[in-house]
N, C-alpha and C positions, 0 to 999 in steps of 0.2 A: 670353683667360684664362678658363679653367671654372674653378669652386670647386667642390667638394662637403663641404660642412659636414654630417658628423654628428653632431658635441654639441660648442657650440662652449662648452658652460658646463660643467664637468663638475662632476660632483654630488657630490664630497671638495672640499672649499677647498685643500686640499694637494696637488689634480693640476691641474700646470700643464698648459694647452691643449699641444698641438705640433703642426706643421704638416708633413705630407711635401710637398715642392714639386719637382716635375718641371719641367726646364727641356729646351729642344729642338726639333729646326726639324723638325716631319715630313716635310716632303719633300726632304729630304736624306739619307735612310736609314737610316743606324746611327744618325744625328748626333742624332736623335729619340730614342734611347730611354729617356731621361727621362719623355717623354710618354707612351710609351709604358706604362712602368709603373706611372704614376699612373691613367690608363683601367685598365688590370689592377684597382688594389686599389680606383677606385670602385665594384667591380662585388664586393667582399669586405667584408664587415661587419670594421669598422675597432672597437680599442679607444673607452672612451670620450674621449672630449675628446682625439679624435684626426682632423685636417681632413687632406684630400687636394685639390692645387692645382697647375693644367696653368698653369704659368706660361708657358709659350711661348716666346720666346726669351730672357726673364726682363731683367734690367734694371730702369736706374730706375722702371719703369711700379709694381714690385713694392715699391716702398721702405715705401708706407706699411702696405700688405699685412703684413709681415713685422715690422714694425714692433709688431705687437697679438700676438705670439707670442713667449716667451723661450726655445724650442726648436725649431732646425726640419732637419729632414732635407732634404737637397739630394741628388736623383739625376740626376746630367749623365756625357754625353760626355767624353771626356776624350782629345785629340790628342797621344799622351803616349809613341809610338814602343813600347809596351808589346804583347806579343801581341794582336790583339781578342778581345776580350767578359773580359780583365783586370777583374776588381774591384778596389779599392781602398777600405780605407773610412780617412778620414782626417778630424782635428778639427783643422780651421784656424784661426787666429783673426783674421790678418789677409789681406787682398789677395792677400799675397807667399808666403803660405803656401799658395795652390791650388797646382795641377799647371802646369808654365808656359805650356802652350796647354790651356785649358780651354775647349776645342769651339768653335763658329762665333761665340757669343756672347760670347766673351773679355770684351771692351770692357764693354760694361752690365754684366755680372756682377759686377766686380771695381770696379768704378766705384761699383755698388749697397752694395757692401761697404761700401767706402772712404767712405761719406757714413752711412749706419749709424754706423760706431764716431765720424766728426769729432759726429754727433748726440748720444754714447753710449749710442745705442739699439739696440746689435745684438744679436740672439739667440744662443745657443749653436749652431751650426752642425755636425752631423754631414754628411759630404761620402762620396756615394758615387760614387767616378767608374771611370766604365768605359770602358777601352781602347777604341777603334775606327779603321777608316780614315778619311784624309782626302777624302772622297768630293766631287766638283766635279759631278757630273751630279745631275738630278734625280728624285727616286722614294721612292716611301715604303713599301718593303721591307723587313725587315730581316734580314743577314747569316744561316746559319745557327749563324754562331759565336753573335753576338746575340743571337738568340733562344734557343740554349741556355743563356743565362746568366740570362735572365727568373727564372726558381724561385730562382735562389741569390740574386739582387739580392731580393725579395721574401724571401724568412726574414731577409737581413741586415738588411731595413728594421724587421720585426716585433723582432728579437733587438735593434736600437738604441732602439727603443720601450721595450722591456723595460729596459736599461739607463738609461736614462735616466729612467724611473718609478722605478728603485733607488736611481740615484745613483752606477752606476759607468760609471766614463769609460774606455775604454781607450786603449791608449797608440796614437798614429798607427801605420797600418801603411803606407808607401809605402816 
């Protein structure tokens, strides 16, 4: 897991932290691109009290992580029979409300969830998931469907940023 914290205190008492958290196995190719574009925007001056975190294949390692955050964008894979490099952005609130194979990390992911809310400490979750194949060889490439979709998954993290400093939530799109 890399962190990259650039202001984890933000300087309005009325902007809550939020976290973008990349989950993703890089050397499985598409299955990565979570990771992928958390490295993207540690390399982009980020709003303030705005953290960026390569959670890896994510799971309970991340519970208490997530835990100091009541906002966090999740950019994952998503095993979902949908064309690749499909976006999706959707606000789930439970387990059962992902996509129902949510990339190689299924297990921990929803497992992390599912011990959050039995805590009641789970964060608002915005969930960006991107269509890909289910890739069994290994290699850390990515699609050129995938990578065309890099620029539109990054405005949609910024535009949920935005949203959620305002206050508006939109309605799930899947």
């Amino acid at each position: 897991m890399k962190r990259n914290e650039n202001n984890t205190q933000p300087s309005a008492p009325d902007l809550e932290p939020i976290l973008v958290l990349g989950i993703g196995n890089l050397v499985l190719n598409d299955e990565g691109i979570g990771i992928h574009v958390v490295h993207t925007l540690s390399q982009m001056e980020m709003p303030r009290g705005v953290d960026v975190l390569d959670g890896g294949t994510g799971g309970l390692a991340l519970l208490e992580t997530l835990q100091h955050y009541p906002r966090v964008i999740l950019v994952d894979a998503a095993l979902d029979n949908r064309p690749v490099g499909t976006i999706r952005r959707l606000s789930p609130r439970y387990s059962r409300d992902y996509p129902p194979r949510l990339s190689a990390h299924e297990i921990g992911l929803k497992d992390m969830i599912d011990a959050m809310l039995l805590l009641g400490q789970a964060p608002q979750i915005e969930l960006l998931a991107v269509s890909v194949r289910n890739y069994h060889r290994l290699g850390m490439h990515l699609s050129p469907e995938i990578r065309r979709a890099i620029p539109q998954i990054l405005q949609l993290v910024f535009e949920i940023i935005k949203d959620l400093r305002h206050g508006r939530y939109p309605i799930s799109l899947g």
